[in-house]
Backbone as XML, in Angstrom:
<?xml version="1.0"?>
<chain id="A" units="angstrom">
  <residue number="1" name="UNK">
    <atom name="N" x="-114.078" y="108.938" z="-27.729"/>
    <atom name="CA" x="-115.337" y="108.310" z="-28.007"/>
    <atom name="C" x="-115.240" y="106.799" z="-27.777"/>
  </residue>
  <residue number="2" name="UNK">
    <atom name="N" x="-114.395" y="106.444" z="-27.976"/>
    <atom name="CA" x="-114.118" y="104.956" z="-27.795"/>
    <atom name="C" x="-114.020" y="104.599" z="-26.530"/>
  </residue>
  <residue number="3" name="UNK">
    <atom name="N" x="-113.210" y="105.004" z="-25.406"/>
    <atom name="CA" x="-113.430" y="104.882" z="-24.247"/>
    <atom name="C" x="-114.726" y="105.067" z="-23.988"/>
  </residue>
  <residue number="4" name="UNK">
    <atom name="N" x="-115.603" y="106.163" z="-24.123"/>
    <atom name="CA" x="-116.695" y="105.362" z="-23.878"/>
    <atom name="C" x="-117.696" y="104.465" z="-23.720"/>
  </residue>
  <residue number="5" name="UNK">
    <atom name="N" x="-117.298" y="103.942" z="-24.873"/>
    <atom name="CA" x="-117.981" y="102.635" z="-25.455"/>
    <atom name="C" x="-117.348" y="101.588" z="-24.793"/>
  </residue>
  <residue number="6" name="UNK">
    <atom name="N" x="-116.044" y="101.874" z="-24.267"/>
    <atom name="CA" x="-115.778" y="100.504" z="-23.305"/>
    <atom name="C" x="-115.861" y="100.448" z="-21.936"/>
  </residue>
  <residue number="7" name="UNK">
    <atom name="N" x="-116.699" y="102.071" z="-21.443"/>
    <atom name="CA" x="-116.504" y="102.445" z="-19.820"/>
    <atom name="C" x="-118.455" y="101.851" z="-19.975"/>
  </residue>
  <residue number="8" name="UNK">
    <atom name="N" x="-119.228" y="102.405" z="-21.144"/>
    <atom name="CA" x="-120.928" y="102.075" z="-20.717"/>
    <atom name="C" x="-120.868" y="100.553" z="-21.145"/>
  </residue>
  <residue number="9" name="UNK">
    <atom name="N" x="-120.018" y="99.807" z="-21.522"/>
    <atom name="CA" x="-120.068" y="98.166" z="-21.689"/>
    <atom name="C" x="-119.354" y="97.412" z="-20.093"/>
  </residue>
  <residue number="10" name="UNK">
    <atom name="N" x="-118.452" y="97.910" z="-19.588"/>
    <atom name="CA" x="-118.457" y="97.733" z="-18.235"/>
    <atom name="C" x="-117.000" y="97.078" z="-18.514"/>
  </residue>
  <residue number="11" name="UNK">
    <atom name="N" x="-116.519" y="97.290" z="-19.162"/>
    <atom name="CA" x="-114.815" y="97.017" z="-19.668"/>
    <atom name="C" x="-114.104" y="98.283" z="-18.995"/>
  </residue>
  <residue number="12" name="UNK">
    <atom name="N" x="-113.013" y="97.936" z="-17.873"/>
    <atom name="CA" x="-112.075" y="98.928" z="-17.394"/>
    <atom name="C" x="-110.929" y="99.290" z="-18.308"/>
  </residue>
  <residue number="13" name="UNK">
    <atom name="N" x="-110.495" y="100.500" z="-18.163"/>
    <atom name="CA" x="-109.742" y="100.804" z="-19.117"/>
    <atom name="C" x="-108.287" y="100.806" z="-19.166"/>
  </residue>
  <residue number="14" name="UNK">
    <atom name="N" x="-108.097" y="100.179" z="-17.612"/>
    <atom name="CA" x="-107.093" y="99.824" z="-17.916"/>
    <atom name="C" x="-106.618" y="98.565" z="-18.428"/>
  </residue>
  <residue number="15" name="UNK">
    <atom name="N" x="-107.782" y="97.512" z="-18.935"/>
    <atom name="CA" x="-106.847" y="96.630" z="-19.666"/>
    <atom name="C" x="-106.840" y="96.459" z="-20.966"/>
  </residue>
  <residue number="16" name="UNK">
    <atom name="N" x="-107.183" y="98.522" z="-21.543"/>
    <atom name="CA" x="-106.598" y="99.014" z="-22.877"/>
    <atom name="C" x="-105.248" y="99.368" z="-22.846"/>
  </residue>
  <residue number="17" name="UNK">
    <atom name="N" x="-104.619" y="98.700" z="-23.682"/>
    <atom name="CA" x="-103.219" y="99.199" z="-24.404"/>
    <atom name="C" x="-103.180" y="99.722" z="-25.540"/>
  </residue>
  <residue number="18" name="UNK">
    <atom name="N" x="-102.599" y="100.870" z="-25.919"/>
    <atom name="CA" x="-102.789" y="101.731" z="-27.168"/>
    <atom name="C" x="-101.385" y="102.045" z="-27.331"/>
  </residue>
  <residue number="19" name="UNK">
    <atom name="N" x="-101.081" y="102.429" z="-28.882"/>
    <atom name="CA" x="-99.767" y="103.024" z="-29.585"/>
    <atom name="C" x="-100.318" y="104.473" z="-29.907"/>
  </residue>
  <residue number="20" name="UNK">
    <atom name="N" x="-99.258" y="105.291" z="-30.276"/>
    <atom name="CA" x="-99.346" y="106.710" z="-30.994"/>
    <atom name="C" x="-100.321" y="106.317" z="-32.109"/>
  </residue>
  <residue number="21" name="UNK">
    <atom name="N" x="-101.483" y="107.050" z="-32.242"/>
    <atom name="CA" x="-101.875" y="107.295" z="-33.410"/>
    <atom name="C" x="-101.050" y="107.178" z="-34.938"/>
  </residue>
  <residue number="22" name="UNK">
    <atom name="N" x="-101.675" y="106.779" z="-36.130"/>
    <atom name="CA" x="-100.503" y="106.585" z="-37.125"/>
    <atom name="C" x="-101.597" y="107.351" z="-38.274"/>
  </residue>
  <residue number="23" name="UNK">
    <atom name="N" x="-101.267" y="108.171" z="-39.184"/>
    <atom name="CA" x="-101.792" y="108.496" z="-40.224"/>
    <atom name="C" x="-101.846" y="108.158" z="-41.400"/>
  </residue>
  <residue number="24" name="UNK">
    <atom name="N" x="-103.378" y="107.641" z="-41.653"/>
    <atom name="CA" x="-103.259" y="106.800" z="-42.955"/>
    <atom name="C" x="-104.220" y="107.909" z="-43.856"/>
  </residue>
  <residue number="25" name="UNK">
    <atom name="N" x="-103.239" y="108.666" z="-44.377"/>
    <atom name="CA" x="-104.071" y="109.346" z="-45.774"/>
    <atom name="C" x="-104.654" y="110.751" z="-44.947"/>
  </residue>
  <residue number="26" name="UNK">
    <atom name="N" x="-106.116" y="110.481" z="-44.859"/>
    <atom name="CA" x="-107.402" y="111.646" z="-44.328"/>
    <atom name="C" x="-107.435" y="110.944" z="-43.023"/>
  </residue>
  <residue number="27" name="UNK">
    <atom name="N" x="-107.468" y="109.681" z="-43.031"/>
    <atom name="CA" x="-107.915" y="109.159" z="-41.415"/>
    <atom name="C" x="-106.558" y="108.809" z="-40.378"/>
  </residue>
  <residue number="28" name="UNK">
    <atom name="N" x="-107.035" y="108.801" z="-39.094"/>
    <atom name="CA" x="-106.284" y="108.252" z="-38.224"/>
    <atom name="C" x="-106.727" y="106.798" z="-37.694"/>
  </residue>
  <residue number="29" name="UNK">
    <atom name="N" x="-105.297" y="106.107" z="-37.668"/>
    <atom name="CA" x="-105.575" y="105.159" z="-37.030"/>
    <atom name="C" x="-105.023" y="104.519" z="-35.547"/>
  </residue>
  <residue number="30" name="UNK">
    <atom name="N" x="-105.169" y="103.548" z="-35.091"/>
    <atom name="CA" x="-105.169" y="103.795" z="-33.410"/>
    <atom name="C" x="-105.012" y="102.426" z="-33.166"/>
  </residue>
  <residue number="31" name="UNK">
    <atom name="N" x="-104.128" y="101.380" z="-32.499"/>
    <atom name="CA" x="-104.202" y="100.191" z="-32.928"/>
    <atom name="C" x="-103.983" y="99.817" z="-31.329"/>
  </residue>
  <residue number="32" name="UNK">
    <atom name="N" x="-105.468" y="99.505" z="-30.835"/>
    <atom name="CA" x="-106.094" y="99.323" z="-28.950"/>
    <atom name="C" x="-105.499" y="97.249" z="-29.119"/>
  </residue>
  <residue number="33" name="UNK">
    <atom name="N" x="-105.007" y="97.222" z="-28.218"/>
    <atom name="CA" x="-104.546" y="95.402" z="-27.676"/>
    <atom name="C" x="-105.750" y="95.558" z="-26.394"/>
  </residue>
  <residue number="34" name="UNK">
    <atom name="N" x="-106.167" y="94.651" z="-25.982"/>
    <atom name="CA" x="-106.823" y="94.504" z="-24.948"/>
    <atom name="C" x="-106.547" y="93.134" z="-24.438"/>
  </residue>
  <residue number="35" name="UNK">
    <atom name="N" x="-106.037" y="93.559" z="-22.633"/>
    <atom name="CA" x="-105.192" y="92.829" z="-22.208"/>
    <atom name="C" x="-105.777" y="91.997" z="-21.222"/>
  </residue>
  <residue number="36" name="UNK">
    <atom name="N" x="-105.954" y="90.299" z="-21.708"/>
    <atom name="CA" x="-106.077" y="89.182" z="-20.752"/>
    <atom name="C" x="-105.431" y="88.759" z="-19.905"/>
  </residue>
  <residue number="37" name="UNK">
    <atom name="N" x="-106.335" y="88.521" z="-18.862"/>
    <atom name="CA" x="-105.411" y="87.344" z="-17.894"/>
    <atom name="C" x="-104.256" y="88.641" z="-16.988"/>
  </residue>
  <residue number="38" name="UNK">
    <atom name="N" x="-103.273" y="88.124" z="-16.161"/>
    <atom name="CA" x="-102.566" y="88.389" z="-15.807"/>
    <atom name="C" x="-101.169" y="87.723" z="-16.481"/>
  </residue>
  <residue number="39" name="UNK">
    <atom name="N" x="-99.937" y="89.402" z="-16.646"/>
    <atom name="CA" x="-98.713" y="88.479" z="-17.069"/>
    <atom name="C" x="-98.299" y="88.139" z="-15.652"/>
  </residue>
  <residue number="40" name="UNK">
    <atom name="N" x="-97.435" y="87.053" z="-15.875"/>
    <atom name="CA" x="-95.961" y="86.620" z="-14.981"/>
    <atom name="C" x="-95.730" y="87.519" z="-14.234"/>
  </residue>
  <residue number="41" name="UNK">
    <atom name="N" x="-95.103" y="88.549" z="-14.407"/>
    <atom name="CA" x="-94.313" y="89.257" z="-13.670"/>
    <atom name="C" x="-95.129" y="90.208" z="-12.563"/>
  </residue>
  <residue number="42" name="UNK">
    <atom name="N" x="-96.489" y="90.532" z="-12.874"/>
    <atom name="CA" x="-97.298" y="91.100" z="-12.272"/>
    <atom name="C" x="-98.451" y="89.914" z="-11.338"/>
  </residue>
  <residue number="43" name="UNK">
    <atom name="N" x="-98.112" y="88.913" z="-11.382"/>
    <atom name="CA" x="-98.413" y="88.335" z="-10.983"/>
    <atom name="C" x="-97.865" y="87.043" z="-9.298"/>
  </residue>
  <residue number="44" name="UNK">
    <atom name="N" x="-96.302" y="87.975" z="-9.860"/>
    <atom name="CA" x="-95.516" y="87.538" z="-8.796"/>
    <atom name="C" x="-95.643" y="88.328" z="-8.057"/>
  </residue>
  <residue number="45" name="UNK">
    <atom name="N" x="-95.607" y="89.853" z="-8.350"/>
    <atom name="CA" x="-95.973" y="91.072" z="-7.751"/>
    <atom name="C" x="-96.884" y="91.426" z="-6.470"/>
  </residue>
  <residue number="46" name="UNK">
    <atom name="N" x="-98.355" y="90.344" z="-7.106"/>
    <atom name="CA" x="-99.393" y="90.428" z="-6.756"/>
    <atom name="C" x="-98.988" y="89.405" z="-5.135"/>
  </residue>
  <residue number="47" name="UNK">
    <atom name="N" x="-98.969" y="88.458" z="-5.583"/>
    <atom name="CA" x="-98.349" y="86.901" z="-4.576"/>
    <atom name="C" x="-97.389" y="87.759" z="-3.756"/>
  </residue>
  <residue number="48" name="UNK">
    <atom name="N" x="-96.333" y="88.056" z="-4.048"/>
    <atom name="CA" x="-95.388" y="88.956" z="-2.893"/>
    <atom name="C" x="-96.058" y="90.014" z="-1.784"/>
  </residue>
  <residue number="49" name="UNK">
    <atom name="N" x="-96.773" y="90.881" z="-2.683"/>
    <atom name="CA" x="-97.965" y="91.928" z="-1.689"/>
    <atom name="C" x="-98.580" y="91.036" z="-1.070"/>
  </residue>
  <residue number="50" name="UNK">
    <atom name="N" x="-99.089" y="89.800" z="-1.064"/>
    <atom name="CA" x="-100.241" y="88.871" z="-0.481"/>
    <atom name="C" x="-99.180" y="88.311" z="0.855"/>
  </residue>
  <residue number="51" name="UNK">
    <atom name="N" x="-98.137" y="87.914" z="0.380"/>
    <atom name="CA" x="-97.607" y="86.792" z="1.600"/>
    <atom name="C" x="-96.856" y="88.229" z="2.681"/>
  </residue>
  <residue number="52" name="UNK">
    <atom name="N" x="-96.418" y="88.991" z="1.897"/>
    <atom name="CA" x="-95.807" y="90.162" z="2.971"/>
    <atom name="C" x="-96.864" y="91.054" z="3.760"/>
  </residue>
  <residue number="53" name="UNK">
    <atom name="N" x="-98.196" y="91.258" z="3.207"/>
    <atom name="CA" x="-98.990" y="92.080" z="4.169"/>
    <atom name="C" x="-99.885" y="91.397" z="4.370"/>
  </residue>
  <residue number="54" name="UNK">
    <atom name="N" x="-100.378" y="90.381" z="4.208"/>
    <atom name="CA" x="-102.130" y="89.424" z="3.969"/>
    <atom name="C" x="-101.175" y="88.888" z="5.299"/>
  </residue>
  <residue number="55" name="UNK">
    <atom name="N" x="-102.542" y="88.058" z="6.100"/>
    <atom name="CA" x="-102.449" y="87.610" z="7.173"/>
    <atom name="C" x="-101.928" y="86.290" z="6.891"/>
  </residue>
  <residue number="56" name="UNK">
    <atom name="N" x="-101.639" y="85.595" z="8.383"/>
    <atom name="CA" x="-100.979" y="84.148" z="7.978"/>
    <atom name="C" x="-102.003" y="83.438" z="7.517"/>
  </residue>
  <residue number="57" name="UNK">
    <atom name="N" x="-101.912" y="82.156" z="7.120"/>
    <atom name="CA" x="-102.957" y="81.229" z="6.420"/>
    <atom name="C" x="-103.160" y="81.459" z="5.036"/>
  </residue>
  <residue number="58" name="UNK">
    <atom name="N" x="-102.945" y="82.484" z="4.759"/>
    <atom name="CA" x="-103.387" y="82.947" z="3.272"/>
    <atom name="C" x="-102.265" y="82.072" z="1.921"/>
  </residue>
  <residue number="59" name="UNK">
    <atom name="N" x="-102.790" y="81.569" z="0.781"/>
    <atom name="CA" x="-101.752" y="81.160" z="-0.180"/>
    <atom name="C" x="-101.874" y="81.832" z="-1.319"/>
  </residue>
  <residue number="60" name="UNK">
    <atom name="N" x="-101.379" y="82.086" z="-2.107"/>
    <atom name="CA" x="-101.289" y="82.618" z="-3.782"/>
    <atom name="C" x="-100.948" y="81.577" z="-4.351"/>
  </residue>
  <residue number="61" name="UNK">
    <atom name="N" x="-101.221" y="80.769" z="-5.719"/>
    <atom name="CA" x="-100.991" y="80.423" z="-6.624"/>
    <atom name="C" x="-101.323" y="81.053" z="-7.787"/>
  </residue>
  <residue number="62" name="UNK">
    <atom name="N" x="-100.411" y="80.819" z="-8.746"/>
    <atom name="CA" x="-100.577" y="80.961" z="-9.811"/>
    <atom name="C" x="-100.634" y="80.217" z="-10.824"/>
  </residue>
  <residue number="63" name="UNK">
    <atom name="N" x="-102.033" y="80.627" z="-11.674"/>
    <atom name="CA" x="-102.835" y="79.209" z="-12.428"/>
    <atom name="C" x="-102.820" y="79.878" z="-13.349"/>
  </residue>
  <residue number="64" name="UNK">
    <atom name="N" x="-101.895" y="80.009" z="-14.772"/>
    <atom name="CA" x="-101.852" y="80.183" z="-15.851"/>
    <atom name="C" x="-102.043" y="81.365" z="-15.781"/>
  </residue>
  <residue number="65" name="UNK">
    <atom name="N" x="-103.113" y="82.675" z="-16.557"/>
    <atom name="CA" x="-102.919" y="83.945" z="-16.593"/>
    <atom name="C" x="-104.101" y="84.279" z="-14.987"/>
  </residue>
  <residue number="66" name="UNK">
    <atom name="N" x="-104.392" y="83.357" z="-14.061"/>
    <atom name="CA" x="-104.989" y="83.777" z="-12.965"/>
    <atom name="C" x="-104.421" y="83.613" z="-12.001"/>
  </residue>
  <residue number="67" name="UNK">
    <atom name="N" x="-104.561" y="84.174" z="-10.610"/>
    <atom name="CA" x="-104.095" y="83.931" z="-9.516"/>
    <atom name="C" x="-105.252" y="83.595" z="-8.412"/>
  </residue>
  <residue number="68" name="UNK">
    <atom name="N" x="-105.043" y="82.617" z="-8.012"/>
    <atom name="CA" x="-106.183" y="82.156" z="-6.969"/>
    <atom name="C" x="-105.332" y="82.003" z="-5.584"/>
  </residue>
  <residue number="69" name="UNK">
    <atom name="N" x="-106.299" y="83.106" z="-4.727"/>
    <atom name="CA" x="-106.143" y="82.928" z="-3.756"/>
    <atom name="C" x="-106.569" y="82.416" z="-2.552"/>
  </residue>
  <residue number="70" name="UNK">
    <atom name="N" x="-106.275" y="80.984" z="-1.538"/>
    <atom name="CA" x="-107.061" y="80.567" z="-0.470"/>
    <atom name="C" x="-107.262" y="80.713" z="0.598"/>
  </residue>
  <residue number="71" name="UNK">
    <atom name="N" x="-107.955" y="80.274" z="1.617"/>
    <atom name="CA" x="-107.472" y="80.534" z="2.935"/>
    <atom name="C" x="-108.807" y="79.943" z="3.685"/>
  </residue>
  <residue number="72" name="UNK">
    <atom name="N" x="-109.011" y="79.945" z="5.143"/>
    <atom name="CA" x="-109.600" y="78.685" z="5.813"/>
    <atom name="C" x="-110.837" y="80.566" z="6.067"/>
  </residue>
  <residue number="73" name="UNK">
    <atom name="N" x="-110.701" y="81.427" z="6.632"/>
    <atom name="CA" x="-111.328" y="82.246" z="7.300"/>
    <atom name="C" x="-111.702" y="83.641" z="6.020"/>
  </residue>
  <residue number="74" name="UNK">
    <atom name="N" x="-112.999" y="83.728" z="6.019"/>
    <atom name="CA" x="-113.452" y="84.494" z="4.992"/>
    <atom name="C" x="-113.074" y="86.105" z="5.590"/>
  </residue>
  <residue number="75" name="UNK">
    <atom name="N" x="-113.293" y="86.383" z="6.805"/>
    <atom name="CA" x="-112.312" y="87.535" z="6.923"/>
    <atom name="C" x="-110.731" y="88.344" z="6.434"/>
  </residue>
  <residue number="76" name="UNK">
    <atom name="N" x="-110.296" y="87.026" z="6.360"/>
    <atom name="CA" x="-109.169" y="87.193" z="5.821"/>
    <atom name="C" x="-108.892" y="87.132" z="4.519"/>
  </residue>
  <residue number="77" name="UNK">
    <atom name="N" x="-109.873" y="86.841" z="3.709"/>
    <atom name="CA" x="-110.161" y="87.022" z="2.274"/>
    <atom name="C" x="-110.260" y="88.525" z="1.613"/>
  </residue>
  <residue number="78" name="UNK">
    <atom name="N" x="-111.333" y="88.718" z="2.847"/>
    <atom name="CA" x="-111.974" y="90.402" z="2.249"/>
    <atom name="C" x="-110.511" y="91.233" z="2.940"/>
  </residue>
  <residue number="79" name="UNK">
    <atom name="N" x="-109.594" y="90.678" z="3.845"/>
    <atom name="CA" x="-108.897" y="91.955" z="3.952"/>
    <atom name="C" x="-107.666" y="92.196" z="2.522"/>
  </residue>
  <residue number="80" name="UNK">
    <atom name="N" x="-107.716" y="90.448" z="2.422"/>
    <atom name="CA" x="-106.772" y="90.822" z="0.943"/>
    <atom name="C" x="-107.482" y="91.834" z="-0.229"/>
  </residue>
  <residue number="81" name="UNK">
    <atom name="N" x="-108.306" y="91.474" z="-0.006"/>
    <atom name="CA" x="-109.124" y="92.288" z="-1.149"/>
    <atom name="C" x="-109.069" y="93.692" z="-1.046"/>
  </residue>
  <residue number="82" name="UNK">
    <atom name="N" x="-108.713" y="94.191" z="0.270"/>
    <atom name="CA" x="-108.896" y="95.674" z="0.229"/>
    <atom name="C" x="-107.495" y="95.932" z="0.165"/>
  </residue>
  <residue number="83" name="UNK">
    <atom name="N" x="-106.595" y="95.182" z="0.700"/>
    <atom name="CA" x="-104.956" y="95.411" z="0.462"/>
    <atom name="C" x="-104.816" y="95.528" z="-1.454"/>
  </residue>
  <residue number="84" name="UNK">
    <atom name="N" x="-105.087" y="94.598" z="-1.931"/>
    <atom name="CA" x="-105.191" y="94.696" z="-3.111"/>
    <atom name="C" x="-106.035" y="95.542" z="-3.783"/>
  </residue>
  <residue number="85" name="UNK">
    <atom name="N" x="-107.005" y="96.264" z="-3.408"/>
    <atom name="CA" x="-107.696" y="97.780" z="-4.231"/>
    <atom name="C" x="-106.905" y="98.218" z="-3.897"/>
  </residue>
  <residue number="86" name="UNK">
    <atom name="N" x="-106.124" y="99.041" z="-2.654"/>
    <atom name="CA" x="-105.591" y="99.978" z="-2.438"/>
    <atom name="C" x="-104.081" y="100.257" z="-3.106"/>
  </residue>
  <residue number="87" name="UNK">
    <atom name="N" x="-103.839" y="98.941" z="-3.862"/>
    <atom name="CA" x="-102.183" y="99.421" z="-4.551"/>
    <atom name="C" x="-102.986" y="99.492" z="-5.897"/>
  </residue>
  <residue number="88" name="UNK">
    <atom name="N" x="-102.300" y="100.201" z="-6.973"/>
    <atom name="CA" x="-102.961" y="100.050" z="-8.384"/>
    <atom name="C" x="-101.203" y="99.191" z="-8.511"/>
  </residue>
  <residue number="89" name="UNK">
    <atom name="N" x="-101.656" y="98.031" z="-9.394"/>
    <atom name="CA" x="-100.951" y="97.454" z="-9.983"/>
    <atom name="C" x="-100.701" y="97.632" z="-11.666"/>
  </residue>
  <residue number="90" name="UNK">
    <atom name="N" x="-101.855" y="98.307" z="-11.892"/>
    <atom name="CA" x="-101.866" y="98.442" z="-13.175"/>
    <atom name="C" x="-102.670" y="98.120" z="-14.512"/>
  </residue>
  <residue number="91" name="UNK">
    <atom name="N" x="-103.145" y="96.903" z="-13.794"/>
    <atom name="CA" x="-104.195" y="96.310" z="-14.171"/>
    <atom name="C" x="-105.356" y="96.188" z="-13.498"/>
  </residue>
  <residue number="92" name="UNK">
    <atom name="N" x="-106.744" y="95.822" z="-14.270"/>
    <atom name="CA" x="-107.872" y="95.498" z="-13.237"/>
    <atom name="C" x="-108.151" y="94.664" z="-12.648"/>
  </residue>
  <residue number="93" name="UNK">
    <atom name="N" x="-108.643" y="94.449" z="-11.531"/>
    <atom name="CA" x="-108.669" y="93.745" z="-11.212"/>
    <atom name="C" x="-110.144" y="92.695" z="-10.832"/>
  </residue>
  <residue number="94" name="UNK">
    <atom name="N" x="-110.630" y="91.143" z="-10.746"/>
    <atom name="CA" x="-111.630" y="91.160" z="-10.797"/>
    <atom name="C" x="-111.560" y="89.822" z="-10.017"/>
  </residue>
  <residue number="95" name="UNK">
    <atom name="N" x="-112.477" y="89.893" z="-9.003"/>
    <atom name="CA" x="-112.459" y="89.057" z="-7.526"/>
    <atom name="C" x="-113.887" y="88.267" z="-8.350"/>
  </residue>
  <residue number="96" name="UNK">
    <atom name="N" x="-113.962" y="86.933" z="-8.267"/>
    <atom name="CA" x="-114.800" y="85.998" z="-8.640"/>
    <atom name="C" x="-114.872" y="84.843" z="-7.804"/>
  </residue>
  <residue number="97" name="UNK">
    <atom name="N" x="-116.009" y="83.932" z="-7.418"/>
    <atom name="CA" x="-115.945" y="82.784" z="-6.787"/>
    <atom name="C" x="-115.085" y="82.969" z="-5.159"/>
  </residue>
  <residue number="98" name="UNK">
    <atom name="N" x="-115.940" y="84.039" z="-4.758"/>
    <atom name="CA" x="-115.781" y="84.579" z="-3.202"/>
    <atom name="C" x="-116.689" y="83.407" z="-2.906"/>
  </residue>
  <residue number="99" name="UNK">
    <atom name="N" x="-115.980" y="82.854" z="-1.900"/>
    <atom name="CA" x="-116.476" y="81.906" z="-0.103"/>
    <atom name="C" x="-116.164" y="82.038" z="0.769"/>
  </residue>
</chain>
């Protein structure tokens, strides 16, 4: 039931993290983290897939829990973008401030 409530609010589910259920008494409880930003390590991840298959010109930085990516030719933007749907990294992902 809860996933629902975060799939009709437009929240992906994968950046729910959940533990085993724990039993308190009559009820269960369920203790959801919901996960900001990008970590470090998935983020180098991301930058490595970019410079090894993304075309030349392209840069990755990494700006605190975001990664911004540049480049001179908007073609070459949208192809990162589809290189990047097509691996699941694990997290969601969310393309903003396209030019």
């Amino acid at each position: 039931m809860l996933q629902e409530k975060w799939v009709k609010r437009g929240i992906s589910l994968k950046a729910l993290q959940h533990d085993e259920p724990t039993q308190a008494g009559k009820e269960h409880k369920l203790v959801v983290t919901v996960q900001q930003g990008i970590a470090d390590d998935k983020a180098k991840a991301i930058s490595k897939k970019i410079r090894t298959d993304g075309p030349k010109g392209i840069q990755a930085q990494i700006q605190g829990d975001q990664l911004r990516v540049t480049g001179k030719k908007r073609d070459d933007l949208q192809r990162i973008i589809q290189i990047l749907k097509e691996d699941d990294f694990g997290l969601p992902l969310q393309f903003v401030n396209y030019r």
